[in-house]
C-alpha positions in Angstrom: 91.0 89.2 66.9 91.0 86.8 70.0 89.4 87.8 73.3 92.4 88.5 75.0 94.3 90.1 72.2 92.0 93.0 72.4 92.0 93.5 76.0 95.4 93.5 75.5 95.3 96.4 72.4 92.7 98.0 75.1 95.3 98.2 77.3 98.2 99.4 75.7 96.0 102.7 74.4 95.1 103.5 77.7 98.5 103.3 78.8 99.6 105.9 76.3 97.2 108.8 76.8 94.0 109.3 79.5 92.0 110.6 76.2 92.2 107.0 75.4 90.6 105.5 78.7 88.2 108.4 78.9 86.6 107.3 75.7 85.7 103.3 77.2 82.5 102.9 78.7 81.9 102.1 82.3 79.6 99.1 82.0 77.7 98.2 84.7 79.2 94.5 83.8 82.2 95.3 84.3 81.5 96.9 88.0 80.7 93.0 89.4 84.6 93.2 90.3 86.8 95.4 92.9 85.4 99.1 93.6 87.5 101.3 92.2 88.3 104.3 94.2 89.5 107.8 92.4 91.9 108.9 94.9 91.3 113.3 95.6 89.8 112.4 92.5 92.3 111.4 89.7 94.9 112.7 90.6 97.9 111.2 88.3 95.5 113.3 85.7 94.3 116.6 87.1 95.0 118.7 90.0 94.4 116.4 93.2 90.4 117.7 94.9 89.3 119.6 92.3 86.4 119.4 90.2 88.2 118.1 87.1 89.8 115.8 89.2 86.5 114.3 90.2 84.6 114.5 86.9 87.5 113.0 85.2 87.9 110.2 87.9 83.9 109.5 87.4 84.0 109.7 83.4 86.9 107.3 83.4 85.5 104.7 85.5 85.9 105.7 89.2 83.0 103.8 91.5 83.7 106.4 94.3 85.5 109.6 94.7 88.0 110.8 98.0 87.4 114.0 99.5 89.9 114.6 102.4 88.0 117.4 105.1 89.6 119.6 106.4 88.0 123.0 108.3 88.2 126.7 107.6 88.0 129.0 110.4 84.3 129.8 110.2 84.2 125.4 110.5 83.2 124.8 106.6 84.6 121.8 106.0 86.5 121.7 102.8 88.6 119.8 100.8 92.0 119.5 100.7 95.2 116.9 101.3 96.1 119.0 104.0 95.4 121.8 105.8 98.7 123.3 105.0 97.7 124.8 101.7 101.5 126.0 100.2 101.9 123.0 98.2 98.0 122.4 97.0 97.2 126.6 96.0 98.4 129.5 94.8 98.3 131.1 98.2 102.1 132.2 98.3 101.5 134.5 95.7 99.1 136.4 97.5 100.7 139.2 99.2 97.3 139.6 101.1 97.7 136.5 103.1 102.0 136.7 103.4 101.0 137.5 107.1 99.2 134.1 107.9 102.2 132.4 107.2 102.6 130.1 110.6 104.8 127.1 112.3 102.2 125.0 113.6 102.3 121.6 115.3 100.2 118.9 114.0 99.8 115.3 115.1 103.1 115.9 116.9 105.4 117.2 113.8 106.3 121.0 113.5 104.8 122.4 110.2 105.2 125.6 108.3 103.2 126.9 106.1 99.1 128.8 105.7 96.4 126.6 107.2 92.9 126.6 106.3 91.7 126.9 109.9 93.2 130.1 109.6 90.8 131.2 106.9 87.4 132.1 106.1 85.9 130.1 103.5 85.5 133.3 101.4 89.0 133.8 102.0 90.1 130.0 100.3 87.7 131.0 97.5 90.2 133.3 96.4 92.9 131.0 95.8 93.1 128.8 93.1 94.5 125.2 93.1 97.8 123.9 92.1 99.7 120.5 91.2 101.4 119.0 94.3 103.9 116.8 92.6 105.0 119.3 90.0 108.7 117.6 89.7 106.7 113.9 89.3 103.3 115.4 87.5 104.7 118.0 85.3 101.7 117.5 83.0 99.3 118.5 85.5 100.5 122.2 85.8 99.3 123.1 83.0 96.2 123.1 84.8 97.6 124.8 87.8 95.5 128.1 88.8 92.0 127.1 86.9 89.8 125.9 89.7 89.5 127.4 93.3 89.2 125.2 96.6 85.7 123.0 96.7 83.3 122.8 100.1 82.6 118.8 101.0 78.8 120.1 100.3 80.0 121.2 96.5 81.6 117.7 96.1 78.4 116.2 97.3 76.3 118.3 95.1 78.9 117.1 91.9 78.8 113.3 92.9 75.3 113.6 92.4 75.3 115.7 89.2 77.8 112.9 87.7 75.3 110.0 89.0 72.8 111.3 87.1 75.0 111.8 83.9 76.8 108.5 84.3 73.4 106.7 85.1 75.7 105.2 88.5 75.3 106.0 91.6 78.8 107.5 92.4 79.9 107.8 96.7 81.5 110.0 98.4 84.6 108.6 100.7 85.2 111.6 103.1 88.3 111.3 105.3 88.6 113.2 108.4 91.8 114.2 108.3 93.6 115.1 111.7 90.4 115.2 113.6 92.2 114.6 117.2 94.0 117.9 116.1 91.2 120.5 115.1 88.9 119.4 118.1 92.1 120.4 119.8 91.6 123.9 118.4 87.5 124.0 118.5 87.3 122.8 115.3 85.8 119.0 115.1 84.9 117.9 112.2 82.3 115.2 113.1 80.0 117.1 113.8 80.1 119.1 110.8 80.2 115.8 108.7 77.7 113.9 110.4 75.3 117.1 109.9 76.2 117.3 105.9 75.5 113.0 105.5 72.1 113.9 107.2 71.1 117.0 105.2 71.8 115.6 102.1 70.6 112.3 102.9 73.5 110.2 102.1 72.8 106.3 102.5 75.5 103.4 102.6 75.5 103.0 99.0 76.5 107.1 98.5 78.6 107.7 101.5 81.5 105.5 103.3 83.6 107.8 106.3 87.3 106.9 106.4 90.4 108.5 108.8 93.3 106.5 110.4 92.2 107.6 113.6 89.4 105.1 115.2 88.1 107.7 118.2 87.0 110.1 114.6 85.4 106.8 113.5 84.1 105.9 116.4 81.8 109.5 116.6 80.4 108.9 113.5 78.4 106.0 113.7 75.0 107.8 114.0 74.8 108.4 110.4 74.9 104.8 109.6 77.0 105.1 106.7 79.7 102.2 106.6 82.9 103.2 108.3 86.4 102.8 106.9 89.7 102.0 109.2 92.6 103.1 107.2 96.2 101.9 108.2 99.2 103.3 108.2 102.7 101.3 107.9 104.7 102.7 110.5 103.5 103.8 114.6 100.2 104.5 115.5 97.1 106.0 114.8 97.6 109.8 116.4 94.3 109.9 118.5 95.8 106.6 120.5 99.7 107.9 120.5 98.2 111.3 122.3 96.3 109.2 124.8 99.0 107.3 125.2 97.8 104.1 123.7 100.7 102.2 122.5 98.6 100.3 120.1 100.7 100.4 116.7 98.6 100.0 113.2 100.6 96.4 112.7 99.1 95.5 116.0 95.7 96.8 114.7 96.3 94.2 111.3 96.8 90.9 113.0 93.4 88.5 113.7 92.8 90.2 117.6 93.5 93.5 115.9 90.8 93.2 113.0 88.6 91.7 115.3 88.2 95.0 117.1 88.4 97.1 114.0 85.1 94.9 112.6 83.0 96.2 116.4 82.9 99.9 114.6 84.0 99.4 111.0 83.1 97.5 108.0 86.5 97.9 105.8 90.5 98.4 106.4 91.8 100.5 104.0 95.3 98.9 104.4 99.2 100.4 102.4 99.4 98.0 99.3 102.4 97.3 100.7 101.1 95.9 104.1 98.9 93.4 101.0 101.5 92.4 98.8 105.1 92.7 99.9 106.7 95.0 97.5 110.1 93.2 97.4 109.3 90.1 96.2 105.3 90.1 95.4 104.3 87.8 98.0 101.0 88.4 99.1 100.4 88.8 103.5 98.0 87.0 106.2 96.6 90.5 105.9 93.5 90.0 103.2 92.3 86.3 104.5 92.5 87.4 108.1 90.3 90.2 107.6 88.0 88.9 105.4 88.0 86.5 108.2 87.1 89.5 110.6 83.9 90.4 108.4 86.0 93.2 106.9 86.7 94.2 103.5 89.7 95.4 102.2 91.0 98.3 100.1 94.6 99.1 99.4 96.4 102.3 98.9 97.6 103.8 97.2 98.0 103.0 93.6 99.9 104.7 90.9 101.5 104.5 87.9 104.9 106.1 88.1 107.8 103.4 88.7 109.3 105.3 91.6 105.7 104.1 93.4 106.1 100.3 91.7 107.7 97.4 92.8 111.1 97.0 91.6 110.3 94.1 88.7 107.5 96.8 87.3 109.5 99.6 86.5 109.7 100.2 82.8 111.9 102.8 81.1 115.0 105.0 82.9 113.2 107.7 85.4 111.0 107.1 88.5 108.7 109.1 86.6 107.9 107.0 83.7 105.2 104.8 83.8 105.6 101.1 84.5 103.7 98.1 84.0 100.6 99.0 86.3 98.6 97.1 84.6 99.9 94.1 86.4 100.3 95.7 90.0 96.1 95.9 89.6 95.8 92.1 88.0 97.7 90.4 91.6 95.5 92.4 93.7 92.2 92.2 91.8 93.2 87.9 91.9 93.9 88.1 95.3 90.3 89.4 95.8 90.6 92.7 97.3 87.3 94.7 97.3 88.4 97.7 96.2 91.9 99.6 95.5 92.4 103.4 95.8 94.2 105.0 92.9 95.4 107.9 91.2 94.6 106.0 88.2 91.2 105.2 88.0 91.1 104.7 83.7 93.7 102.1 84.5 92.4 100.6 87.5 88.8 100.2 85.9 90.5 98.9 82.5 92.3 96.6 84.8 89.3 95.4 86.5 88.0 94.6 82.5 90.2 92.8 82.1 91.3 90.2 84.6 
């Protein structure tokens, strides 16, 4: 069979079933290309932040795996999307915690919900974690309930253990999430992140720091791990709009913008769609201009499900059947991107083998 005819059969079974992905190596060939990021793990697969999440992510091909860090109210950082917990645990069915049910404002929007900062970790121990797409992800419920909430130091300790059995060296890519907020309340989180890099010892090649705000960035360059400006589409970072800084992320993506990203950081983590116009696939000024900068570039997020695809590929009659991601990956990876985050990371890395 010709070369390309079986990338293309390699393909097509991944598409059909993760079991198929999770049975292709990860060869250290193949890992010349784009990083590929599992995004809180693999998410379109598992339970977002959870071990399974991870291990599955690693086993399937992931270079590095996203823990977003949030605190609990004893300031343990763990991980979690958010630190409104309703839609990530079984918390609401805990009649024990129906009283820490809050409205809280965060980054300026009024939210509703529990909060880890209002729990201790041995508290969030108790809870077990759930699918947060459940009307997009109905597959992943049937894992809802099986793991409990994991410490940034317990992801640590697993990125390790999967190192060894992968024979890789897998990073970590924490993201301080809402950090202008929780020093607000006492609650910083660089501190408590720069402390865990040291104690565990994490170099540049296990560790990269990402959050939208640059002031969180900014405090962590004493652990000399590489620092990661992500970028929203819309408004401003929220550590700038509080300071009243009328700096907008577009501002922060054209040349003068990236220039002053690349004095603190060493990659953008840009929307896909601030890369590649979703409309009508035609690439930005964004990736040349910021490899211009001395920055390297990864995208997010990417995922299968045609509701998150560009219009020309969407496959089938729901936004929740899959569409052609396969060739979402292939324009980026050609473009030469340096890494993408993904949901997805058996596709992404088949991807990456193939283009």
């Amino acid at each position: 069979m010709p070369a390309h005819m079986r990338r293309r059969s390699l393909l097509l079974a991944a598409a059909v079933t993760p079991v198929a992905a999770a049975a292709v190596p990860a060869e250290a060939a193949a890992r010349g290309g784009p990083l590929v990021i599992g995004h809180r793990g693999a998410a379109g697969w598992r339970p977002e932040h959870t071990a399974a999440s991870y291990a599955y992510a690693v086993q399937t091909g992931a270079d590095w795996i996203e823990p977003d860090l949030v605190p609990t109210k004893d300031h343990v950082l763990v991980v979690r999307h958010e630190n409104e917990i309703s839609g990530t645990t079984d918390v609401a069915a805990h009649p024990e915690f129906a009283d820490r049910r809050t409205t809280k404002t965060v980054d300026g929007r009024s939210v509703t919900g529990w909060f880890t900062e209002d729990f201790t970790l041995a508290e969030l121990k108790t809870l077990r974690a759930v699918e947060r797409l459940p009307q997009i992800r109905n597959r992943n419920t049937v894992f809802d309930g099986r793991e409990e909430i994991l410490t940034f130091q317990e992801v640590v300790d697993l990125a390790r253990r999967l190192s060894r059995a992968h024979g890789r060296t897998v990073a970590v890519f924490p993201e301080t999430k809402h950090p202008t907020y929780f020093r607000s309340i006492g609650l910083p989180l660089e501190p408590r992140l720069a402390a865990a890099i040291r104690r565990n010892r994490l170099g540049p090649r296990e560790c990269v720091v990402q959050s939208f705000e640059p002031t969180s960035l900014k405090r962590m360059t004493g652990p000399g791990v590489p620092l990661w400006q992500a970028l929203g589409t819309t408004g401003g970072p929220y550590d700038l709009v509080s300071a009243g800084d009328p700096t907008t992320y577009r501002d922060m993506m054209t040349p003068a913008g990236l220039a002053g990203i690349a004095e603190y950081a060493d990659w953008i983590g840009p929307d896909k769609a601030s890369v590649v116009a979703p409309d009508t696939g035609a690439p930005s000024a964004l990736l040349g201009d910021a490899h211009a900068a001395g920055l390297k570039v990864g995208p997010y997020t990417f995922r299968a499900e045609n509701q998150y695809l560009p219009a020309g590929l969407r496959r089938g009659t729901t936004g929740t059947d899959f569409g052609d991601a396969f060739a979402e990956y292939a324009l980026h990876y050609r473009l030469g991107v340096d890494a993408v985050v993904t949901d997805f990371p058996d596709l992404a890395h088949l991807a990456r083998i193939a283009v």
